[in-house]
N, C-alpha and C positions, 0 to 999 in steps of 0.2 A: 632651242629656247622655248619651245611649247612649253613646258611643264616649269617655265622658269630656273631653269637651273643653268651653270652654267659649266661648260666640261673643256680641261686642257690637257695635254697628252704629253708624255716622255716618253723618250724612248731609251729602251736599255740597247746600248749597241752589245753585250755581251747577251744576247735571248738565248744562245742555246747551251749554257748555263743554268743552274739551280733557281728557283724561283725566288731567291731570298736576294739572289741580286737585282730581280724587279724591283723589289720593294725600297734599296737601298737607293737606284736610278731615282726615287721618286724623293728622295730625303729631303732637300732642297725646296722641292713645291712643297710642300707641306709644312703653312706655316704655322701651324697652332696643332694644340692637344687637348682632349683626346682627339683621335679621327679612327675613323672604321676602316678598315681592311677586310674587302671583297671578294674571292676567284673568280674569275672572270667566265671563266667554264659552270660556276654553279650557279644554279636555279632555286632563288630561296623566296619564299613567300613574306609580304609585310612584315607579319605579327614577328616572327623571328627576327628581324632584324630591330623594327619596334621595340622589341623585347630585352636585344641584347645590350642599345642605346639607352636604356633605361636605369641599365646595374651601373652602380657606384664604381669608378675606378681608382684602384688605390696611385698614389705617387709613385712614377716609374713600374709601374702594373701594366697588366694585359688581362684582358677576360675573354676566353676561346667560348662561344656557343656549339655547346656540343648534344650529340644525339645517344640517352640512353636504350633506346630500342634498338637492340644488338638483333631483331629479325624481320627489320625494313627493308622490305623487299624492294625499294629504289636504292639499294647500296650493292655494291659491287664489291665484293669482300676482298678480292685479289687486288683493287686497287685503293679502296678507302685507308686514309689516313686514322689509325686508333688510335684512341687515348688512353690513360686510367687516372682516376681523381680521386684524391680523399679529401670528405670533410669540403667539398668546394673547390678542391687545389688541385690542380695538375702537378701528378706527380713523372708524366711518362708518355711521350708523343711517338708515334713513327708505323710504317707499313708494315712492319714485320713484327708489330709487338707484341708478344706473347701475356698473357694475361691482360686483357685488355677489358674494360668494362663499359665503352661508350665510343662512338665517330666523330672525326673531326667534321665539321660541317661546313669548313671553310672560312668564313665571318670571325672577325677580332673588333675586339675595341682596344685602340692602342694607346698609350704615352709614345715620347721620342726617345725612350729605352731601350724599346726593340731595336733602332738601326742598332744602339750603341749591341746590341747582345747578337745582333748578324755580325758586325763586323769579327765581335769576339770568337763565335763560332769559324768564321771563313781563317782567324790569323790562325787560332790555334788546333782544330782541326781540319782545316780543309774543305769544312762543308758548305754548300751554298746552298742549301734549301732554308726554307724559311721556320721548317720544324725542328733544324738545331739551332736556331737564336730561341724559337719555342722553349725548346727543352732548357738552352744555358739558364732563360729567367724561372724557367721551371725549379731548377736546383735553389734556385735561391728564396722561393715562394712566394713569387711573384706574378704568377698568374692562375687566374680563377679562372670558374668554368661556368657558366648561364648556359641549364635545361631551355633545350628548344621547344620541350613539350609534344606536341602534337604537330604543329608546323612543319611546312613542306619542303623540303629540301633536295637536291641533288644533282649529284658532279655530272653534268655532260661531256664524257669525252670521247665517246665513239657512237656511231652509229647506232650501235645495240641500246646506248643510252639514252640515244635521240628518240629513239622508239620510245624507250621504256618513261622519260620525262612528256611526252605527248602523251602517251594514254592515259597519265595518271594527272596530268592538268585539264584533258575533257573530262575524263570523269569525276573531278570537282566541281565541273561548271553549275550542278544542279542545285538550285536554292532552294531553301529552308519552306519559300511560300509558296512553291511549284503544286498543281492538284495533281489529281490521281491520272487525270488526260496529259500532264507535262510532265510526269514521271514516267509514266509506263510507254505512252504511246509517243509523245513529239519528241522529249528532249532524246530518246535512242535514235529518232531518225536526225535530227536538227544538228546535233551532236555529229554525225558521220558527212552533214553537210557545212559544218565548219571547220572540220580538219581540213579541209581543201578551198573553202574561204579565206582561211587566215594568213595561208602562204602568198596569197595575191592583193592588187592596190585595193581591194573593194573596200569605203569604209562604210560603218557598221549606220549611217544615217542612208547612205544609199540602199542597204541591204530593207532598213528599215520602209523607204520609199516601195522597195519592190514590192514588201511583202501588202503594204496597202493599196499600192495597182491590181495584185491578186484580185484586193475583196471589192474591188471599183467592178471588175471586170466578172467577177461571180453575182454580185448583187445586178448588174447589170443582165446576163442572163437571167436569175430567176425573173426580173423586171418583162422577160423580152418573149415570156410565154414557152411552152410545150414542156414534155416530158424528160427529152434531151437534154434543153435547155438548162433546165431545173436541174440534172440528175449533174452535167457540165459544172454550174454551180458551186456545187454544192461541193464536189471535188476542189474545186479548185480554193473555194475557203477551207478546207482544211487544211491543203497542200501550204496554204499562206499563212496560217495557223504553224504549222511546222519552223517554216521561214523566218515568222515572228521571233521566234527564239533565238535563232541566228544572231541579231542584231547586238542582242547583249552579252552571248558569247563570245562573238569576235573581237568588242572592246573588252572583255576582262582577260582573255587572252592577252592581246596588245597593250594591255594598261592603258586602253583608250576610254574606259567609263568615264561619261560629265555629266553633270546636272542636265545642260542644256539637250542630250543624246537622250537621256531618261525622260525629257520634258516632250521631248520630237515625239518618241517611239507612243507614250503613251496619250498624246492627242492625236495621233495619226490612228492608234488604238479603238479611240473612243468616235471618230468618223468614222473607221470602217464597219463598226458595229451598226450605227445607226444606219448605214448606206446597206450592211448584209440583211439589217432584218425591215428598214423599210422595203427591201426592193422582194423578200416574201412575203411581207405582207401586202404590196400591186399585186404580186401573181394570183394570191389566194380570192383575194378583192375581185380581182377583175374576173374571175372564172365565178364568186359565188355573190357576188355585187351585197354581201350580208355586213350592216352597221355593227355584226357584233367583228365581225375582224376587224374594223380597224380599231375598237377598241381592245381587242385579246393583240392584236398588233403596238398598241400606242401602251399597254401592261408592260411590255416583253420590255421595249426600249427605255422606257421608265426602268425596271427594276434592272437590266442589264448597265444602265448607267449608275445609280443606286450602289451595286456592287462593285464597279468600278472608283468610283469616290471614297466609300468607307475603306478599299483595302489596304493602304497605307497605315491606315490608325488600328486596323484589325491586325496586320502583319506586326505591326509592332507589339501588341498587344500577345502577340502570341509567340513571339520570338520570347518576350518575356517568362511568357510559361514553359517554354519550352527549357530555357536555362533553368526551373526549378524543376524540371523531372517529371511535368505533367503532361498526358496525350494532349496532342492538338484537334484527332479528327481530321476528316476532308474536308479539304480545303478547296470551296465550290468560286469559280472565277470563269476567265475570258476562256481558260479553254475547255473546260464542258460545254458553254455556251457555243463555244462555233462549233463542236463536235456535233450538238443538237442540229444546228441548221444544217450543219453535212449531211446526216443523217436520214433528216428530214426531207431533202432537196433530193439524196439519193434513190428513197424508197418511196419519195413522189407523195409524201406526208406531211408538207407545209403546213398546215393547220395544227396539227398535234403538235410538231417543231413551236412554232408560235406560242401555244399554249402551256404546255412544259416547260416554255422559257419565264412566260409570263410568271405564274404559277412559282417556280424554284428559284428565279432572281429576285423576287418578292419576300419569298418567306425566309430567303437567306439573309437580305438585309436586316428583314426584325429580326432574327435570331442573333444576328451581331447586337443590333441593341441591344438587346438582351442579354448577351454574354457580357459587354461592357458595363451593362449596368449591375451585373452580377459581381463584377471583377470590382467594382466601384464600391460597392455595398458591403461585398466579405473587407475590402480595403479600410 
């Protein structure tokens, strides 16, 4: 009941039968129409099912969401179910279909037709699958077909599948807002550390907790003096940096994203920054006792938060452009920022860390204004 919903179970005592006698088990529960028909085996994203709940169904109809990309490499050609449609219409369902033009994808929206067109199938052929009550409403032109488009789909039923649906859900985890250090360099590693998060209880608020003990425990080193120390640091905020990522993988994996999860991560976010660059700017301080660090120090955190505030309004602003076809450019955020202070801590550069940050968090912020206000004005 997390998610509010609420789920009840039949059971077909004939399971190892055609799947069309599942559906007919279920005739009874199902007190209203339309209602959607599922695979339990497939792996289908929002937007498609969004998508498919959306088309009109006729009286006594059916609409099969189906897949026109005949060279989706998440399809299993020996076992997917093919269509062919004209015009909208399914004219031809089944594994063996020759001439085929599209995949079943699994996903119906149904009337209480179907049972009547399973049963029909089962008396007068014999069949139990659910693609010859398909097919009988089929003859009669009664069922339509909703392009999945682009949407992620696919049948898990062996192992080889299990593979092949896991690679191809981490490698969507990456976001539209992600910079040039969350593309290239975190999300390949964060990525090969949440294939092995997501199978275990960890959730993504604890993942999130770790990754800010990292930067408690790194800002505390540079705080704590020497070379070592620093060089320790500064490793270790990356490594947290990495980790960072984690957190929001693991719930869109599980379909755990919340508001509240987004709210945690990014004021736990906005401490650890202030704690990694105050605790380089004691080290610097304390070693060259000079008034101008702590203001090239009190810069950095100014514009380091600066950047963190406007990216929301920025991200959206450029998701926007991005749906008309225009570059976005790099995208400068939290993690060039702690890649600088690695960096920096690594090669025993605290001051130039500091200053670069001061410097590039600053002049990013006004150049957002100024992209906004650019965007406002061609508007």
């Amino acid at each position: 009941m997390r998610r509010g919903i609420s789920i009840s179970h039949v059971v077909n005592e004939k399971w190892d039968g055609g799947n069309g006698l599942s559906v007919l088990a279920a005739r009874e529960a199902i007190g209203h129409e339309p209602f959607a028909l599922l695979m339990a085996d497939h792996v289908v994203d929002l937007p498609l099912l969004s998508g498919l709940l959306n088309e009109p169904l006729e009286a006594g109809g059916v609409c099969l969401a189906v897949d026109y990309n005949l060279n989706n490499p998440l399809v299993d050609l020996d076992d997917v179910t093919k269509v062919r449609a004209t015009d909208g219409r399914l004219e031809a369902i089944g594994k063996g279909l020759d001439g085929y033009d599209a995949f079943d994808s699994g996903c119906f929206l149904c009337s209480s037709a179907l049972f009547s067109a399973l049963d029909q199938a089962l008396k007068r052929e014999g069949d139990e699958t659910l693609s010859a009550g398909i097919a009988f409403l089929a003859k009669q032109g009664k069922v339509r077909v909703h392009d999945v488009g682009d949407a992620f789909w696919i049948d898990v039923d062996d192992s080889a599948a299990v593979q092949r649906a896991e690679r191809a859900l981490i490698a969507g985890l990456p976001k539209l807002g992600d910079g040039p250090v969350s593309r290239y360099l975190n999300r390949p590693l964060s990525t090969r550390i949440t294939r092995h998060l997501v199978a275990r209880s960890i959730t993504p608020n604890q993942i999130s907790l770790f990754s800010f003990a990292l930067c408690l425990a790194a800002a505390g080193l540079f705080a704590a003096g020497g070379a070592l120390a620093l060089a320790t640091g500064g490793l270790l905020a990356q490594l947290a940096s990495v980790v960072d990522g984690c957190d929001g993988e693991v719930a869109r994996l599980r379909l755990r994203d919340s508001v509240f999860g987004g709210w945690f991560d990014a004021v736990l976010d906005r401490y650890a920054d202030a704690f990694l660059l105050f605790g380089l700017t004691w080290h610097v301080f304390a070693a060259d006792g000079r008034p101008t660090t702590l203001g090239v120090g009190f810069l950095a955190i100014t514009g380091s938060f600066l950047v963190s505030y406007t990216a929301d309004k920025y991200d959206g602003l450029m998701k926007t452009r991005f749906q008309r076809g225009e570059t976005l450019g790099i995208r400068i955020g939290r993690d060039l920022r702690v890649l600088v202070i690695a960096l920096g801590a690594v090669f025993n550069l605290p001051f130039l860390a500091l200053s670069v940050i001061a410097v590039v968090m600053n002049a990013e912020t006004v150049r957002r204004l100024a992209t906004a206000g650019g965007g406002r004005a061609a508007a």
